[in-house]
C-alpha positions in Angstrom: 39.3 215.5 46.6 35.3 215.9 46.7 33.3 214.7 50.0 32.3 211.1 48.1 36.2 210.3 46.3 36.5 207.4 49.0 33.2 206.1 47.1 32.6 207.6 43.7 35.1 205.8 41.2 34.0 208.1 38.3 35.8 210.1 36.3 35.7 212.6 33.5 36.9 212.4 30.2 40.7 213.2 30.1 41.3 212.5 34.0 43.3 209.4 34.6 42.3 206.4 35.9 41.2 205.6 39.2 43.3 204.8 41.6 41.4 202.2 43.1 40.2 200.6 40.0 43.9 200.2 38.1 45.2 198.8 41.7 43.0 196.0 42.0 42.5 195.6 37.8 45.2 196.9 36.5 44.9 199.8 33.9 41.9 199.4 31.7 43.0 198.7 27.8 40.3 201.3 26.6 37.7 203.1 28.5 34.2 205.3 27.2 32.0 207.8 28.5 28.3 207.6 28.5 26.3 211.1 29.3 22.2 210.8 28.7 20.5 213.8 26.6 18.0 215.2 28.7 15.1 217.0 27.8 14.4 214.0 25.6 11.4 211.9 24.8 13.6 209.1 23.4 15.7 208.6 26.5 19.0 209.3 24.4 22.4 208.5 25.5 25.8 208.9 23.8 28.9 207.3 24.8 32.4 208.6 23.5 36.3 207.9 24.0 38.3 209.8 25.9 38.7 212.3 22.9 34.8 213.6 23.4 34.4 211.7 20.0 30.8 209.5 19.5 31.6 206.2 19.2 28.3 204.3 20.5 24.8 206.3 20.5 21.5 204.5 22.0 18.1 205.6 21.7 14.5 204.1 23.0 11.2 204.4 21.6 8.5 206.6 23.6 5.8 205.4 25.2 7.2 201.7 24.7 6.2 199.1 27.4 9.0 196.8 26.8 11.4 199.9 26.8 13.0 198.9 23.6 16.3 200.3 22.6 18.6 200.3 19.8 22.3 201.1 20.2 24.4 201.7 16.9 27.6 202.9 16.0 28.6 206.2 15.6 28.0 205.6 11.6 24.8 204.0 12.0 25.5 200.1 12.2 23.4 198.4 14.3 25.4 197.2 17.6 22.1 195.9 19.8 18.8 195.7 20.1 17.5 195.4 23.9 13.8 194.6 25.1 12.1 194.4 28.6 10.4 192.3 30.0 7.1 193.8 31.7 5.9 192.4 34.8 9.3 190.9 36.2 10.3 191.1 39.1 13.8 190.4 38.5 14.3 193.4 36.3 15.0 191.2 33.2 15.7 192.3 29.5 16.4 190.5 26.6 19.3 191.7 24.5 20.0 190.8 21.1 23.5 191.4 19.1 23.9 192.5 15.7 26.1 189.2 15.2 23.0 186.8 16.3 24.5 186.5 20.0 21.3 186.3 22.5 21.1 187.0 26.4 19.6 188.1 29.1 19.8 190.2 32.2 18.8 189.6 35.6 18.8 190.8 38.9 19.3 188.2 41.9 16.6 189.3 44.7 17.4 189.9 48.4 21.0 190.5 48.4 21.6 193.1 51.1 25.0 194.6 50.6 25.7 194.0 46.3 23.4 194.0 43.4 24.3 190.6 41.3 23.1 190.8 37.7 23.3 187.3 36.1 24.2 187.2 32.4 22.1 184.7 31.4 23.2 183.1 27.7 26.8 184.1 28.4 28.0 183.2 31.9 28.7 186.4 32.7 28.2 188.1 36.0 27.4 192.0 36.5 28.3 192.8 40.3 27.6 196.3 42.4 27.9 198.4 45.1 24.6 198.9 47.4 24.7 202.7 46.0 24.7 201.5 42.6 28.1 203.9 42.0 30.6 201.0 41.1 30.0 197.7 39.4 32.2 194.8 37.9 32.0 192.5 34.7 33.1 189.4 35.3 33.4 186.4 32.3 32.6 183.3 32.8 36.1 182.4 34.5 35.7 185.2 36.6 38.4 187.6 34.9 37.5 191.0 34.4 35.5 192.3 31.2 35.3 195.7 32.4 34.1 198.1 35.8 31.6 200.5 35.0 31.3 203.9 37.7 28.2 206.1 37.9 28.8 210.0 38.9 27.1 210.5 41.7 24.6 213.8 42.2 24.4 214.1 38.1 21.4 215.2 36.1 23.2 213.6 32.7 23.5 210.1 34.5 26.8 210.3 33.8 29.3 206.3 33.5 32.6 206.0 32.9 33.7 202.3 31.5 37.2 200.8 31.7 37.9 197.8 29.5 39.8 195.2 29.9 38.8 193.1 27.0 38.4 195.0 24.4 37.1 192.0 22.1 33.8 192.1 24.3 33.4 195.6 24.1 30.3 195.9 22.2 28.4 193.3 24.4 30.0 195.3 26.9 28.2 198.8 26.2 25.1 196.6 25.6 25.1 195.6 28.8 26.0 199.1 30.2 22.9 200.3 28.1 20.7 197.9 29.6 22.2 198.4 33.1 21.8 202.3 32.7 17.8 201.8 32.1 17.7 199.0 34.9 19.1 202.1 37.4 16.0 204.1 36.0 13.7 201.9 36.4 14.4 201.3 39.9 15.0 204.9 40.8 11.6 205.9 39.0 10.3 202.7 41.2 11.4 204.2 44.0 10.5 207.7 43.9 7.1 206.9 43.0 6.7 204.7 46.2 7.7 207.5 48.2 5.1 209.6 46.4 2.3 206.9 47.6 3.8 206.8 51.0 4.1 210.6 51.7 0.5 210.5 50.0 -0.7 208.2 52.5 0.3 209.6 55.2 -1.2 212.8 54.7 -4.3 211.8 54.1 
């Protein structure tokens, strides 16, 4: 067991589920792997099942300031189409389904110990560890959609998603998608801060 396993719920394709997870869940119905292409000016990311097969692929546009994405199936069908909104401070994006189905996600400011991402237009509620590994999907009845577990110390930004409603799933890997660039943001946020700071300081 690795230094962070009391932590970092993760796990590779093939590996069984974790522990932790299937005790308080139960064992997920279906589960996918996501694994961003680096090296890429389109901010690529393919998720696949537990075979290694594509099954989702998402791609942005460069230089966009709304960050907008497309995910389609692994034949081409569009799935979603997700925009940001600029100058939020709530980290909001607008997502769009292929079937017409409209929402939006939000960060809730100030809370110390969990991120809580609202799902505006479904009643949905994204919840998270303060070290962004680990997050919940709850409905709107608070039963569990799916749990979503970042590798930690990965240059492919690495998630593993377990699903327990498999009906939801591709509003599910939407909202993955859109989580996945929310993480970005906030860690490219962050870095550059500490840039300014260290900056500052030296001068």
């Amino acid at each position: 067991m690795g230094i962070f396993s009391g932590i970092e719920r993760y796990r590779e394709t093939g590996e069984e589920a974790n522990a932790d997870n299937s005790m308080e869940f139960g064992v997920p119905v279906r589960s996918l792997f996501t694994s961003t292409k680096i090296l890429s000016l389109h901010h690529k990311i393919d998720i696949t099942d537990k075979k290694g097969n594509v099954v989702y692929h998402a791609a942005s546009r460069f230089l966009s300031l709304r960050d907008k994405t497309d995910i389609v199936k692994a034949n081409g069908d569009l799935v979603a189409h997700i925009e940001k909104k600029i100058f939020s401070f709530h980290e909001r994006h607008f997502i769009s389904m292929a079937d017409g189905t409209k929402f939006e996600m939000s960060n809730e400011l100030f809370h110390i110990i969990k991120d809580i991402t609202n799902i505006e237009g479904l009643g949905w509620q994204l919840r998270g560890n303060l070290l962004g590994l680990n997050f919940q999907l709850y409905d709107e009845n608070e039963q569990v959609i799916a749990t979503i577990s970042q590798k930690l110390l990965s240059i492919h930004d690495k998630y593993c998603i377990d699903i327990y409603q498999t009906s939801k799933e591709e509003i599910v890997i939407a909202i993955l998608i859109t989580l996945q660039h929310m993480m970005s943001d906030r860690a490219s946020a962050s870095a550059a801060s500490s840039s300014s700071s260290s900056s500052s300081a030296s001068n």
